[in-house]
N, C-alpha and C positions, 0 to 999 in steps of 0.2 A: 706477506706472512711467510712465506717460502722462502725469503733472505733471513728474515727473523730465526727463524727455525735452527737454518744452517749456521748462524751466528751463535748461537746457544749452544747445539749439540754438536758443531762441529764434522757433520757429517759432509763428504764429499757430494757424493750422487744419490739421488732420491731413484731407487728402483723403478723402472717404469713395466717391467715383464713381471708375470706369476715369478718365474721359476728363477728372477732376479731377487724379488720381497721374498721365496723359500728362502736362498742360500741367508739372505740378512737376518731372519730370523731364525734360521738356523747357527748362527756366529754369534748370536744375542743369547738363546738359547744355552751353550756349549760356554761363553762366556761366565753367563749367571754362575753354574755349576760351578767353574775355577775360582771364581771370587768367593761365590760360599765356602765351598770346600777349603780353600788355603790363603784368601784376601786378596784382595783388590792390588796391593802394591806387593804382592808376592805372585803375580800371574805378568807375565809378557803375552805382549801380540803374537808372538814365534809362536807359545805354546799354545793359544786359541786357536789360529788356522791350524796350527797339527795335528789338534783335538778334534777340529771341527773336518778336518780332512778335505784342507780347500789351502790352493796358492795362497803365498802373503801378500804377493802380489794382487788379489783379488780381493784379498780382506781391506787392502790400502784403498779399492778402488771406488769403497762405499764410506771407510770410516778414516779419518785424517792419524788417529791414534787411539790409546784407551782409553781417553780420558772420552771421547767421542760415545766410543762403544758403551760406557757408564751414563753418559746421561741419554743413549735414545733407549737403554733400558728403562731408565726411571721413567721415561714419557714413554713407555710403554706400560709400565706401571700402572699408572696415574689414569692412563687412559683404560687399562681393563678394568680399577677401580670405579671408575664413573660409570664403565659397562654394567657393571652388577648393582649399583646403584641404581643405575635408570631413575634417575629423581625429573626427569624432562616429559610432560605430558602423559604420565603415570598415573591413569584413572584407578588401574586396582589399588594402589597406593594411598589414594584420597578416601579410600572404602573404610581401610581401618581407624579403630579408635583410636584415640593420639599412644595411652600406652603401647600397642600393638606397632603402631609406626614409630616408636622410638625404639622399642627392642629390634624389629625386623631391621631399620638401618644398622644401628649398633652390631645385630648378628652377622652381618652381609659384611660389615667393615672388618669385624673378626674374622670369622673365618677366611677373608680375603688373605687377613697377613698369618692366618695361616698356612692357608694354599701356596703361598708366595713369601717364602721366610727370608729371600735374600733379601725383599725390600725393603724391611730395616736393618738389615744385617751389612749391607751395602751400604749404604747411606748412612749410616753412623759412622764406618770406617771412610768414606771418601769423603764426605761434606768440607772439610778442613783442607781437604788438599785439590775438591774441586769445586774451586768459588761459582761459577756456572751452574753448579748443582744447586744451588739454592733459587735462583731465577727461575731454574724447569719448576722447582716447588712450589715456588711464589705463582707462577703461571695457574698452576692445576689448583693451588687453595683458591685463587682468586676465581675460577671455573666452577670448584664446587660450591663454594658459596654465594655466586649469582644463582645455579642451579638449586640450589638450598633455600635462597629467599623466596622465590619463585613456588616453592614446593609449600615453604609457610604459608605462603600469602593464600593458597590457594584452600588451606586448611582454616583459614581464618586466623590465624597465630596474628598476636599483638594487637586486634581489634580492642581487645579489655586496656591497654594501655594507652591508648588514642581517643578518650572523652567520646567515642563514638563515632569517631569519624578514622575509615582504614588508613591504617599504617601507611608511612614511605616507603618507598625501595630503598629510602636509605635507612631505616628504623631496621626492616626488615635485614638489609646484611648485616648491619652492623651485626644483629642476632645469629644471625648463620655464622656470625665473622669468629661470633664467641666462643658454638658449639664446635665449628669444627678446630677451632686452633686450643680450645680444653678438652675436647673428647679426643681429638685422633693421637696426640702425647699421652692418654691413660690409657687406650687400648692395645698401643704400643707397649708399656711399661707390665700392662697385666700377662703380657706373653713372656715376661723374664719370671715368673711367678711360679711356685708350684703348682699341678692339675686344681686341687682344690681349693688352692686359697684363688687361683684366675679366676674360677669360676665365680668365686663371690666378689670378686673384682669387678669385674663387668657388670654381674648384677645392679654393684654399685652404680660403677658409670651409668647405667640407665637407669636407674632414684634419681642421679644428678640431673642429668638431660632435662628428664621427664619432669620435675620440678620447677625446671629452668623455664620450659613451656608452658606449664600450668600456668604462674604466675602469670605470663604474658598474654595469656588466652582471654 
């Protein structure tokens, strides 16, 4: 997994101190900032470590180059999305009603790219020039939708569509496979919107969802 990894994001050395993982996310951090603020291909390494007020020589000694630095952001991303989530052995989660657990994903998934605007804002601009960046993607879809199937099944989701006998794991992702590759492209698209038409945007997105489940219930 650990060559995997390094093959993807290109990163040199995996921090092994506290104060080794600060400075890294501190250069991830200061990074983010210059890419939003002025893009991805209008920022140099020179000006991160300057920003970040650390040798270049130091910044070289964790990340090979930018393109590096770009994708252990998105898998940083991806992985604090899954944080907020918490779709892995989430009893409170199994408590609500299906509407109530389609809005609370859905809201968790928004305000996420809220909180964190570079994630698509990053990703739209680099996708194209960093073919890697789609494998981290592919990685973490494929993570949330086993995590997704997992969370159905456990709701009883697709019982109704199985003559009575439970779903497959594969019945089941394929379902996760739907939600999140048509929900997470609408939730993204309802942030280019104005306040009040996103609002009823989303609303939207969760009719869809929530429909999508009924039927399979």
């Amino acid at each position: 997994m650990a060559s995997r990894q390094t093959r993807i994001s290109g990163i040199r050395r995996k921090p092994q101190q506290a104060s080794s993982q600060e400075r890294v996310n501190h250069i991830l951090d200061v990074a983010e900032e210059l890419f939003v603020a002025q893009g991805f291909g209008a920022t140099s390494t020179n000006e991160i470590a300057k920003k970040a007020q650390v040798p270049i020589g130091s910044l070289y000694q964790f990340f090979s180059d930018k393109k590096a630095i770009v994708l252990l952001l998105m898998e940083r991303y991806n992985r604090l999305l899954h944080e907020r989530l918490a779709l892995a052995d989430n009893a409170e989660l199994m408590q609500l009603s299906l509407p109530e657990y389609v809005s609370h994903l859905i809201d968790i998934t928004s305000r996420f790219f809220d909180d964190h605007p570079g994630y698509h804002a990053i990703f739209m601009e680099t996708q194209g020039s960093v073919p890697e960046l789609r494998e981290t993607e592919d990685a973490a879809d494929a993570q949330l939708i086993v995590d997704l199937a997992a969370s159905l099944a456990g709701r009883g989701i697709g019982d109704g569509k199985s003559q009575g006998s439970s779903p497959s794991t594969t019945d089941l992702e394929l379902m996760a496979l739907v939600l999140v590759k048509a929900i997470t492209p609408l939730i993204w698209l309802s942030r280019l919107q104005e306040p009040e038409k996103r609002l009823r945007m989303v609303a939207e997105i969760k009719r869809l969802a929530l429909g999508y489940l009924s039927i399979s219930s």
